[in-house]
N, C-alpha and C positions, 0 to 999 in steps of 0.2 A: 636422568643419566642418558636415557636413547637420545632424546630431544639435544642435550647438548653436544653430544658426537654424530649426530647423525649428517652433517657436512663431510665430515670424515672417511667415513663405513657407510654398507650400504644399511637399509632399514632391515632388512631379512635376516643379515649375519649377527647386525645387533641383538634381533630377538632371541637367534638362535645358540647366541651366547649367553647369555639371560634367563636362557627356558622361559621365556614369556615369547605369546603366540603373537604375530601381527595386529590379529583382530583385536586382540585384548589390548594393543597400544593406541587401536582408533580408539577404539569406545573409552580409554581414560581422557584422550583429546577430544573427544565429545561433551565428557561429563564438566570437564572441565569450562569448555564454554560455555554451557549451560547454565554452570555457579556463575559463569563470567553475566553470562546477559540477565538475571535476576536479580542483580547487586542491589538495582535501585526497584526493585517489583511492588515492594509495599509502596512506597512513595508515589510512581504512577500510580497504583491501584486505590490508594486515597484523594489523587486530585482527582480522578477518573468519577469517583464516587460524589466525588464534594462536589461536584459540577453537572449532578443529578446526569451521569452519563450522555452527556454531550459534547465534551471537549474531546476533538481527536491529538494528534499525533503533535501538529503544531502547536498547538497551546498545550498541549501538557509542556511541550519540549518551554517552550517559553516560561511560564511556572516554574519551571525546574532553574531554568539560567537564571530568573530574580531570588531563588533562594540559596544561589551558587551552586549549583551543580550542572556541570557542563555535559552533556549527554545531545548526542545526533536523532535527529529527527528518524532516520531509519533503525536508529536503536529503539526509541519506544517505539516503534513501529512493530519491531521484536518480540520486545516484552510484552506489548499489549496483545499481539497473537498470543502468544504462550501463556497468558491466562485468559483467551479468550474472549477480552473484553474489545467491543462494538459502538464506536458512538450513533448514538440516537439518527444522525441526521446522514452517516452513511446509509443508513438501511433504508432503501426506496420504496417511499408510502404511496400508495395506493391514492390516484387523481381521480375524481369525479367527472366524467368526462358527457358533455347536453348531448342527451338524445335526439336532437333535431338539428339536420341537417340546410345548411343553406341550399335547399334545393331550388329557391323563387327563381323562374325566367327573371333575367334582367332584360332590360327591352335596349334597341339600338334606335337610340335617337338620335346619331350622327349617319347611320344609314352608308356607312365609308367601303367601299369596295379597291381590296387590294389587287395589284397583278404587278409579275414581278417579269422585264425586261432583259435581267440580266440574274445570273445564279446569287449573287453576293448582294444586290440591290432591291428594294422593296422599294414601290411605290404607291400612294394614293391617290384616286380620281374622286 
């Protein structure tokens, strides 16, 4: 009833005729999106699973559109926050990285000495 007069009236007067508090009409537009963005939660949550946690955001979204269900890429982006699920290959693993440096002198067997003539010009002798 707020939500549909609320073009109307302002949102305070509405409450205040109502006896419902402001706050209490966020937090039902809260709850409400929340029912909204977990519509499809089990369905991500089983391709997520079936795909031994590795498919992220794109290929579930993709999965989803070949079994007809049309859902945006930043929606499972949503959901999958909201149940906290991570695929495998965002989480940055740990590179083994050679203890040994190129440190060998290379040796100058062209022997080329530069001097420069002008600021912008470089030349060799």
């Amino acid at each position: 009833m707020i939500q549909s007069n609320r073009h109307r009236h302002s949102l305070s007067w509405l409450c205040r005729c109502l006896g419902v508090s402001r706050h209490y009409f966020y937090y039902q537009c809260k709850t409400r999106l929340e029912k909204k963005v977990l519509k499809y939660a089990q369905e991500i949550q089983a391709i997520f699973n079936r795909s031994y946690q590795s498919y992220g955001t794109r290929r579930i979204r993709k999965v989803l559109s070949n079994q007809g269900i049309i859902v945006s890429r930043r929606y499972v982006a949503k959901v999958m926050k909201a149940l906290s699920l991570k695929s495998k290959y965002t989480v940055k693993r740990y590179k083994n990285h050679s203890k040994e440096v190129n440190s060998v002198l290379i040796a100058n067997h062209i022997t080329a000495k530069f001097y420069s003539g002008h600021k912008s010009k470089c030349y060799c002798r």
